[in-house]
C-alpha positions in Angstrom: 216.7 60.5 -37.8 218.1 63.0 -35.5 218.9 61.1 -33.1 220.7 59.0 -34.8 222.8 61.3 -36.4 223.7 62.8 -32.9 224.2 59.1 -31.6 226.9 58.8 -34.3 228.4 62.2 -33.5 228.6 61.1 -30.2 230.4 57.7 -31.0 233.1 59.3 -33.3 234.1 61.6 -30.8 233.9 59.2 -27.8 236.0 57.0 -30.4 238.2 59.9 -31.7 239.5 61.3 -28.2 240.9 58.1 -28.1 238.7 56.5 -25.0 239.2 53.1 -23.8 237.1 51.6 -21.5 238.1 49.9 -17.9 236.9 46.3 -19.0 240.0 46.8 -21.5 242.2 48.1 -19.4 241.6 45.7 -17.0 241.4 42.8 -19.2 245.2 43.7 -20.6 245.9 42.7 -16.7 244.0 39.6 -16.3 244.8 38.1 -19.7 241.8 36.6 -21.6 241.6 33.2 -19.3 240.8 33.6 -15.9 240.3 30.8 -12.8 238.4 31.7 -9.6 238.8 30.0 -6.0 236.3 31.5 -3.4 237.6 30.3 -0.1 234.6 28.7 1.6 234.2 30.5 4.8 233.0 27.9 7.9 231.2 30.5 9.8 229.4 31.4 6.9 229.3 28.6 4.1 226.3 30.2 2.2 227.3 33.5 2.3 230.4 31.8 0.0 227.9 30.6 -2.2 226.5 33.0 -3.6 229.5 35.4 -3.4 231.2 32.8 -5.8 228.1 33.5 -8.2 228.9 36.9 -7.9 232.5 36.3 -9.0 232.4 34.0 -11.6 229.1 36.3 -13.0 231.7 39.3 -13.2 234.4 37.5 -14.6 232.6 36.5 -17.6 231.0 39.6 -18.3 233.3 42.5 -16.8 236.3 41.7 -17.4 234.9 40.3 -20.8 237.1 36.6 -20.6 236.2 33.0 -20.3 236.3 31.2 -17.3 238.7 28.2 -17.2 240.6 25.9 -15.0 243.8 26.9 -12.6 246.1 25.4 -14.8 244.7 26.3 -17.9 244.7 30.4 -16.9 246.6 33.4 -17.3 245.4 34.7 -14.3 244.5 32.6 -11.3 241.9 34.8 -8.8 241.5 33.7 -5.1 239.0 35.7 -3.2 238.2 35.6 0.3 235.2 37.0 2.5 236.5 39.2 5.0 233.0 40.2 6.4 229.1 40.6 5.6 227.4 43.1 7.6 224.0 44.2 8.0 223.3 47.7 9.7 220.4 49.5 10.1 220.4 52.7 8.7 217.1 54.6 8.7 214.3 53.7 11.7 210.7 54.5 11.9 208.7 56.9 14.3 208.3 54.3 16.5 212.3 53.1 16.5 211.6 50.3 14.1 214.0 49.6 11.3 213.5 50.6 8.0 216.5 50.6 5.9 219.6 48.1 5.9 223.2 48.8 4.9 224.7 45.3 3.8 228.5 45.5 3.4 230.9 42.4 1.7 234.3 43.2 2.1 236.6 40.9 0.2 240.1 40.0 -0.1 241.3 38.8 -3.3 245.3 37.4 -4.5 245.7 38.0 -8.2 248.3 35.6 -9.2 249.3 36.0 -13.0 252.6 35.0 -14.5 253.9 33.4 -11.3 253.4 37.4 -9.4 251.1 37.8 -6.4 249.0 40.9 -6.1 246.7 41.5 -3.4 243.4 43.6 -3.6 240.7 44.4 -0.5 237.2 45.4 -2.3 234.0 46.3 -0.4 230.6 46.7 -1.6 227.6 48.5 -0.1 223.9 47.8 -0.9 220.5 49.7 1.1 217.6 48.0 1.1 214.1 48.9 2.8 211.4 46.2 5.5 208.5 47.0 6.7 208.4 48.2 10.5 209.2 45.5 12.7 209.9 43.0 10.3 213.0 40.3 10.1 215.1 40.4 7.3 214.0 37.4 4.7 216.1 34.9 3.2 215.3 36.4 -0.4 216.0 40.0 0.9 219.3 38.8 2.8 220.7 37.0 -0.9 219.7 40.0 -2.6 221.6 42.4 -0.7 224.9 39.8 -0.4 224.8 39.4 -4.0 224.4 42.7 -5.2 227.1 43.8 -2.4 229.5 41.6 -3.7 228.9 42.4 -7.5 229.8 46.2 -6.0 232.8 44.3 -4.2 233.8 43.1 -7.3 233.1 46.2 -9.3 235.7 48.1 -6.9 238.2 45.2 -7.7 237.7 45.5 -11.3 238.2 49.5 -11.1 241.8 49.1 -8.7 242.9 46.4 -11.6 241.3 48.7 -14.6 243.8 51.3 -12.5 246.5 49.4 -12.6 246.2 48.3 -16.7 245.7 52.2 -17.8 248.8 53.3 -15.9 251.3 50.2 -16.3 254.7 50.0 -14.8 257.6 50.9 -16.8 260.6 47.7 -17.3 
């Protein structure tokens, strides 16, 4: 019973103080219908892929709106890859790798109400092998998608920016 009593403390000063959280703020910018258009990259078509999950993923549950055609949106997002690196970070004794650094940077145009705004995002993920091992394909889609979810998490946070601090007209 405590700790429900605290939990409700907690929420009505959270809630008194007058906090409002990014997904809000950045959702005041986006509008509540958004379309996405991942540009497919030719030297790296399945990277694309699964960076487009990422997006559309995000969308739906960060920015708390419903996916919906180009036409149909307030906000039209189109997001490019810029790059996808793997570098090793950490070797063994005997100069193997260990630890991977995979990096997605991103460009993204934000058009809403006929405006273009342009974003670049990047997103970092470590991962361990074993010793003188190759990366595997499951490893290698982990660490894109979960780069690109941080990609799009440093997106989120420029437009949250934008939405708590909005230009005066």
């Amino acid at each position: 019973m405590r700790s429900v009593s605290g939990f409700i403390i907690a929420v009505m000063m959270v809630a008194g103080c007058g906090y409002t959280s990014a997904a809000r703020y950045a959702q005041s910018i986006v509008g509540s219908s958004v379309s996405t258009e991942v540009l497919i990259s030719m030297e790296d078509p399945q990277n694309t892929v699964i960076i487009k999950d990422a997006v559309d993923t995000a969308v739906i549950t960060k920015f708390r709106t419903s996916l919906t055609s180009k036409s149909a949106s307030q906000t039209h997002l189109k997001i490019q890859i810029a790059s996808v690196t793997f570098s090793p970070l950490r070797y063994d004794t005997n100069g193997y790798v260990t630890t991977y650094r995979t990096t997605v940077s991103i460009h993204i145009d934000r058009t809403t109400r006929e405006k273009l705004h342009s974003y670049n995002a990047s997103g970092m993920y470590d991962f361990d092998i074993e010793p003188n091992a190759i990366i595997s394909d499951q490893a290698r889609f982990n660490a894109i998608s979960v780069s690109a979810q941080k990609a799009i998490d440093a997106f989120i946070a420029q437009i949250a920016a934008e939405g708590s601090n909005p230009p005066k007209e």
